[in-house]
C-alpha positions as CSV (number, residue, x, y, z in Angstrom):
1,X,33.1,-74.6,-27.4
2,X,35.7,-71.9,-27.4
3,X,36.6,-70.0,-23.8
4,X,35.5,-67.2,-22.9
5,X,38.0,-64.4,-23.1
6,X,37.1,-61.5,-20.6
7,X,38.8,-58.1,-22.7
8,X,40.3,-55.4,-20.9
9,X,41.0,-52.1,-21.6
10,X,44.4,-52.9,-22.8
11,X,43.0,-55.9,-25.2
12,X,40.3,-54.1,-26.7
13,X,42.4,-52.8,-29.5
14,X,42.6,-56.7,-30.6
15,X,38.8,-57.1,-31.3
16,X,37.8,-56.1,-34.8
17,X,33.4,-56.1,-35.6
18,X,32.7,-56.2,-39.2
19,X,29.8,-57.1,-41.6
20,X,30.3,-58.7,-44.9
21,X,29.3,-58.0,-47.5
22,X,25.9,-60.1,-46.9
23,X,25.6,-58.4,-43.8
24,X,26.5,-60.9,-41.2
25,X,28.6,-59.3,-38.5
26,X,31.6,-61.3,-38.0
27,X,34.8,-60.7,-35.3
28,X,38.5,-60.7,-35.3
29,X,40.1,-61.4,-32.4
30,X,43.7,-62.5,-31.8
31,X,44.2,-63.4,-34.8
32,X,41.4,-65.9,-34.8
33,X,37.8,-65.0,-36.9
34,X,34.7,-66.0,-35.8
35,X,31.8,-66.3,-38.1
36,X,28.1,-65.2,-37.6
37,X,28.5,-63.6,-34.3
38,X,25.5,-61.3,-32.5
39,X,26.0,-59.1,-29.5
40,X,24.2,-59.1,-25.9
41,X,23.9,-56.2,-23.9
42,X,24.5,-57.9,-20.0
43,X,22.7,-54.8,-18.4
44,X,20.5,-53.2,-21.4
45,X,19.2,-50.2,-19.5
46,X,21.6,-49.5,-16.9
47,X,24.8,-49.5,-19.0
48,X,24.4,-49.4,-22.5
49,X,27.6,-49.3,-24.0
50,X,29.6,-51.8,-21.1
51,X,29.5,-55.4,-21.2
52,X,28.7,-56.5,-24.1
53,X,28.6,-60.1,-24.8
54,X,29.8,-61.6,-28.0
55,X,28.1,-64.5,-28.8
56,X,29.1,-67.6,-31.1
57,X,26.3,-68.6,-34.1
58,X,25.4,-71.5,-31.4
59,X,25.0,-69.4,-28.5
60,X,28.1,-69.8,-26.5
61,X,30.0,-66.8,-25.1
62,X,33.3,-66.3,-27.3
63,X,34.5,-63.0,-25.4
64,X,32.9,-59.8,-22.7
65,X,33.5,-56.1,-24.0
66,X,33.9,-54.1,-20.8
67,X,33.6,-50.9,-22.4
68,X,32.2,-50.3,-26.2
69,X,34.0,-46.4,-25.7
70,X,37.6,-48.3,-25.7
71,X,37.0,-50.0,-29.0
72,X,38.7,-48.7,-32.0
73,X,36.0,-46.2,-33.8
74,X,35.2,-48.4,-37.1
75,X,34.6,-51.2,-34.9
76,X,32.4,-48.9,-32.1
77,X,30.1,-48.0,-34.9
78,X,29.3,-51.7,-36.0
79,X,28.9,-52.0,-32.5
80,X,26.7,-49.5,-31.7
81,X,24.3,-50.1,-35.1
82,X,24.4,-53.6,-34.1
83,X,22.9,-53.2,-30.8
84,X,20.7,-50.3,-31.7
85,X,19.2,-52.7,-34.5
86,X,18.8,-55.6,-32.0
87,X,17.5,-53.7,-29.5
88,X,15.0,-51.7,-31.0
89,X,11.7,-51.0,-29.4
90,X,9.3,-48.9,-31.5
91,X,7.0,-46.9,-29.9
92,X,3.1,-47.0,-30.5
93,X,1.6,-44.0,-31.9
94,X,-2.2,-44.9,-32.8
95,X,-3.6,-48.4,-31.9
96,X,-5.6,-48.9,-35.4
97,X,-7.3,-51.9,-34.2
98,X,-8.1,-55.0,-31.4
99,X,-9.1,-58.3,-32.2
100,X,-9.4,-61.4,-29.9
101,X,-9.8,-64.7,-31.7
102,X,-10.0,-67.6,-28.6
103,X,-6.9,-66.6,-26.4
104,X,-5.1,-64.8,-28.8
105,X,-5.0,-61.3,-29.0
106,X,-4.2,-59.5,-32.3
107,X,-3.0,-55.5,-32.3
108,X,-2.5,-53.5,-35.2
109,X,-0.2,-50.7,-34.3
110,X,1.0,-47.6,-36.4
111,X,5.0,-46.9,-34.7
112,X,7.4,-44.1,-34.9
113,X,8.8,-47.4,-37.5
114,X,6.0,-47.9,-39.4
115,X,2.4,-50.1,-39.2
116,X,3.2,-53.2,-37.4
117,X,1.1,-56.3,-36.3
118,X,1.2,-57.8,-32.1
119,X,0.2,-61.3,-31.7
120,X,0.1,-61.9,-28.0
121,X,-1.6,-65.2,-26.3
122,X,-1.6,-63.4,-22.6
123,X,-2.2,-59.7,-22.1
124,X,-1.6,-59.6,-18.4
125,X,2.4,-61.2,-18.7
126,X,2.2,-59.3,-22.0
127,X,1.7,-56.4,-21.5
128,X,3.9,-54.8,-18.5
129,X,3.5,-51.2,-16.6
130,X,7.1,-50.0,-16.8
131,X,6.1,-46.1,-14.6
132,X,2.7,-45.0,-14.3
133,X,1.7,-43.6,-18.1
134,X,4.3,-46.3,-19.8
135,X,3.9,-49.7,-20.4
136,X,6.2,-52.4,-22.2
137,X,4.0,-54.8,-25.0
138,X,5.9,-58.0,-25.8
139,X,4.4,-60.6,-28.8
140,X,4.9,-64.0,-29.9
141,X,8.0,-63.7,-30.9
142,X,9.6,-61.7,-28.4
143,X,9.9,-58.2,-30.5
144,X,8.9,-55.1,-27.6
145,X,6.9,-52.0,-28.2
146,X,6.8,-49.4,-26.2
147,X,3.1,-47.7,-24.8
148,X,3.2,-44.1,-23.5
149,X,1.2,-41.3,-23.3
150,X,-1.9,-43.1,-23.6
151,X,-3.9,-39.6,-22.4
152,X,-2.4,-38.0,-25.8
153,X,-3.6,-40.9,-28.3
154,X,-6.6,-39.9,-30.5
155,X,-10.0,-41.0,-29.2
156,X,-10.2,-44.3,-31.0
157,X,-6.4,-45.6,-29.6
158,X,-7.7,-44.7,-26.2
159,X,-10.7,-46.7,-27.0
160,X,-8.8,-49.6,-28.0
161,X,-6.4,-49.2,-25.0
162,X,-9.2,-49.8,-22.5
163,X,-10.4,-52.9,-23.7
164,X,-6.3,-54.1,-23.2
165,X,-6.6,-53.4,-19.4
């Protein structure tokens, strides 16, 4: 397991984000490369762009960005697609359709991404109020959509909506 190394501003000249040519984002750093790395926003909605963990293909910690903005601009790109790619939460337009087979719930949904499918087991700890008219929808495997506006859904989305609640 390598150390965690904590950058500051001064340092973050000496971390380098790139993808190969495959796609698979890799770091420099000291002089060392890491392989197959994956970024963690620490606070996702309250600071976006500061403290950013890079992460190791196994998970472990390999260094802390403080501040995305002090990263050279090449490298603050990568970052920034990275995370926006990783953290991406579409937002539901039209529910198209509601199915319950046994305990599992199945949503067909049309996004501001495209037509997407929800498998949830538990609609009550899946399916979170985030204000008043905006909820949060989390499925089987952990991807989030995003609910809002519910009163400006056609007729049949509405529909669908109520037998969710």
């Amino acid at each position: 397991m390598n150390p965690l190394i904590f950058l500051s501003k001064a340092e973050l000249n000496e971390i380098r984000l790139f993808r190969s040519l495959d796609g698979i984002l890799h770091m420099e750093l000291k002089g060392k490369r890491f392989e197959c790395v994956t970024l963690v926003r620490c606070f996702p909605y309250a600071m976006p762009d500061r403290f950013i963990s890079v992460r190791s293909a196994d998970g472990g910690e390999l260094a802390m960005i403080q501040d995305v903005n002090g990263l050279a601009e090449e490298t603050i790109q990568v970052v920034r697609e990275e995370l926006h790619r990783n953290y991406m939460i579409p937002i539901v337009k039209q529910i198209i359709s509601v199915k319950k087979r046994g305990t599992e719930w199945h949503l067909q949904v049309d996004t501001n991404y495209g037509l997407a499918s929800v498998f949830m087991d538990n609609l009550h700890e899946n399916i979170q109020p985030v204000t008043n008219n905006r909820w949060m929808a989390t499925d089987k495997e952990g991807r989030r959509f995003e609910l809002s506006d519910i009163d400006q859904m056609d007729a049949r989305s509405r529909e669908h909506w109520k037998k969710l609640l």
